[in-house]
C-alpha positions in Angstrom: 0.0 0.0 0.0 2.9 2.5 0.7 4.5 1.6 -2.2 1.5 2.5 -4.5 0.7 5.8 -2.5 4.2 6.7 -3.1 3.9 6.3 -6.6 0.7 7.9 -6.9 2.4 10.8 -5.3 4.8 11.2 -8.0 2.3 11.1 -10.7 0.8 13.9 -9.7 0.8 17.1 -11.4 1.4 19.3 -8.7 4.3 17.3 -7.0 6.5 17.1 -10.4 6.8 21.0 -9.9 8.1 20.9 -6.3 11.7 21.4 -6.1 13.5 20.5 -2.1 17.0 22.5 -3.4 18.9 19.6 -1.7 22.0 18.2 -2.1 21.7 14.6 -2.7 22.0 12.2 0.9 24.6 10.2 1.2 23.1 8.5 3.9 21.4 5.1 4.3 19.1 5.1 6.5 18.8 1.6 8.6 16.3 -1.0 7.7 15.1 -1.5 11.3 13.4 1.9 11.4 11.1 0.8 8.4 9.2 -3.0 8.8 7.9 -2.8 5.8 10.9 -1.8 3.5 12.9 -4.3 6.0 10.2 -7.1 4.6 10.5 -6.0 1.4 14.1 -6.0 1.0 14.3 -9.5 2.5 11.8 -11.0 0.0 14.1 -9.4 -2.9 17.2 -10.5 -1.3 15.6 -14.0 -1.0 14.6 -13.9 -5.2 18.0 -12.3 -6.4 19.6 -15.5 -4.0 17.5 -18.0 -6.1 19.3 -16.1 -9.2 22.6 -16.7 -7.8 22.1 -20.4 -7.4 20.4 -21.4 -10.6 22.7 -19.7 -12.3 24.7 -21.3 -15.1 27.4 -19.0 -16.3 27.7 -16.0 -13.4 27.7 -13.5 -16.4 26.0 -12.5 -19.8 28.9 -12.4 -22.2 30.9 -15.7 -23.4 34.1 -16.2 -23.1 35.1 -15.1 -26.4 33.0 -11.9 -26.0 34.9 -10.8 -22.6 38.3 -11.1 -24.4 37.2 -9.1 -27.5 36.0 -6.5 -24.3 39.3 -6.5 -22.9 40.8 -6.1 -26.1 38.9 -3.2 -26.8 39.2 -1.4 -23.6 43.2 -1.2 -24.4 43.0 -0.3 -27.8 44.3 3.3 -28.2 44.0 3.4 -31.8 40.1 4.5 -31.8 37.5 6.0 -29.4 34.1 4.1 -27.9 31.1 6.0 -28.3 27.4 6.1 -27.8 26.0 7.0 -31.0 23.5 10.4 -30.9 20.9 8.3 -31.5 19.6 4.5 -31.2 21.5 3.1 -28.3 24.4 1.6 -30.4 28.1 1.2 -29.6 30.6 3.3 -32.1 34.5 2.8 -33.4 35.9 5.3 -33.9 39.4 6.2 -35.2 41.0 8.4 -32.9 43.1 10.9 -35.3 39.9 11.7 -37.1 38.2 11.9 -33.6 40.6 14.3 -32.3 40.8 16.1 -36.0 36.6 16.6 -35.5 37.0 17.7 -32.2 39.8 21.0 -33.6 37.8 21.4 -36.2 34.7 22.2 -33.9 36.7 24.3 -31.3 38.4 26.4 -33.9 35.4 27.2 -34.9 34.8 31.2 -33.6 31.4 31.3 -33.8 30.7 29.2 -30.9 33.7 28.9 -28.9 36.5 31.7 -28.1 39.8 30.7 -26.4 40.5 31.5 -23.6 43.8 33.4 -21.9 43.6 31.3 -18.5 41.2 28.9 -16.7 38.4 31.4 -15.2 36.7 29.2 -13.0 38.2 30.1 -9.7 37.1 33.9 -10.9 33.6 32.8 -11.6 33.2 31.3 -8.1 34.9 34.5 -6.3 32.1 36.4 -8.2 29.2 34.0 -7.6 30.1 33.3 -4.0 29.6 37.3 -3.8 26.4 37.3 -5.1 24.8 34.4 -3.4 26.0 36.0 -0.1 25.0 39.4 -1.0 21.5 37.6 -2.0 21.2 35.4 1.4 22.5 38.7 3.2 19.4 40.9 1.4 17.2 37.8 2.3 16.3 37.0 -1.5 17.3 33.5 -0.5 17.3 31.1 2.6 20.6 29.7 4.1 19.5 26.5 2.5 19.0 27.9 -0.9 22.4 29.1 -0.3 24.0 26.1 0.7 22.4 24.2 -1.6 24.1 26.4 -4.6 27.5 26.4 -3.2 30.1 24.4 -5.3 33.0 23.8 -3.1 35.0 22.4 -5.5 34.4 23.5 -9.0 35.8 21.3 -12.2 36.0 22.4 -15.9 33.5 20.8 -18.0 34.4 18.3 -20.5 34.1 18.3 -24.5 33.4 15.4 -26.3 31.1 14.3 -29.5 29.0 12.1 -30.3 28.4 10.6 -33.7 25.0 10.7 -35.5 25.6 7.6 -37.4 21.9 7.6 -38.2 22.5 10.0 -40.8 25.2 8.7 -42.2 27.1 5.4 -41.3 30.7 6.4 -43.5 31.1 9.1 -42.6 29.0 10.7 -39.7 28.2 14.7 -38.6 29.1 14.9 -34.7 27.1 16.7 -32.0 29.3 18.2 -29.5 28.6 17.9 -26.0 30.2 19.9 -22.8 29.0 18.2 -19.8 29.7 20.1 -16.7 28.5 17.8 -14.2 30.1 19.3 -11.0 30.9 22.3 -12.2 28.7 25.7 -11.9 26.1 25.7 -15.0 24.5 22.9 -13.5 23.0 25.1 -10.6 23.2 28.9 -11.5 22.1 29.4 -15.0 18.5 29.6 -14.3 19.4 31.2 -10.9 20.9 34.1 -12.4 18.8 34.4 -14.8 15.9 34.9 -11.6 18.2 37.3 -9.9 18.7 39.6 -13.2 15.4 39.4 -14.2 13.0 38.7 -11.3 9.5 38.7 -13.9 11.4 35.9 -15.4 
């Protein structure tokens, strides 16, 4: 019953709106304080146990296949990819990866070189303005605490290929992921603090 109120919950339309502004937990809390997760865990722990006995071969792959894995893993002669699209697994050679990539970042229209790495500048300047914003009472200690990034990284480039529009020779779509680093949390923040009708 908790299980399907839970998930009834989360299909509603007015809790998909609700945002905590908390950092993720990294604790666990103890199955003793909950009898009916406790029950539940121990009647999946009890199924996933059948698994383990009745099982033939401890893995999915062959032999063979794990080898050609291992193989590939080494190989410094291409890059492994997710395709854009569809799921699959991509090849590719590694000079022309790295020539796409130069290509892409020479290109002036979207990306400018910089002199020096800025990011320590960037989080002098935002750590300014989310105090000066807790300070002024535009946001709550937690808001602010919850938009601090201790320990900011640069983001990383990479592409992906769109071999479904063309399997010789495919058209990439660069990517800059910045998990950990400051987009992640402040863009749309800013944005509110510039522009508070946003």
């Amino acid at each position: 019953m908790d299980l399907i109120e839970l998930l009834q919950e989360n299909d509603s339309a007015t809790s998909r709106h609700n945002f905590t502004l908390r950092r993720p937990s990294s604790i666990t809390p103890t199955l003793s304080l909950f009898p009916n997760i406790s029950l539940f865990f121990q009647a999946i722990l009890r199924e996933v146990q059948k698994l383990q006995s009745n099982s033939i071969y401890g893995r999915n792959v062959s032999s063979e296949e794990l080898k050609v894995i291992k193989k590939l893993q080494v190989n410094k002669t291409f890059v492994i990819k997710e395709a854009d699209k569809g799921g699959n697994v991509v090849l590719w050679d590694i000079d022309l990866y790295t020539q796409e990539g130069k290509r892409q970042l020479n290109n002036r229209t979207f990306y400018t070189p910089l002199p020096s790495d800025p990011t320590i500048t960037f989080k002098r300047k935002l750590d300014i303005l989310f105090g000066t914003a807790r300070d002024m009472n535009i946001i709550t200690k937690r808001e602010y605490d919850f938009l601090q990034v201790s320990r900011p990284i640069i983001p990383t480039f990479y592409m992906l290929p769109k071999v479904h529009k063309s399997l010789d020779n495919p058209p990439e779509r660069p990517i800059v992921a910045g998990i950990g680093g400051f987009q992640n949390r402040h863009v749309f923040i800013l944005i509110f603090f510039y522009n508070p009708m946003f």
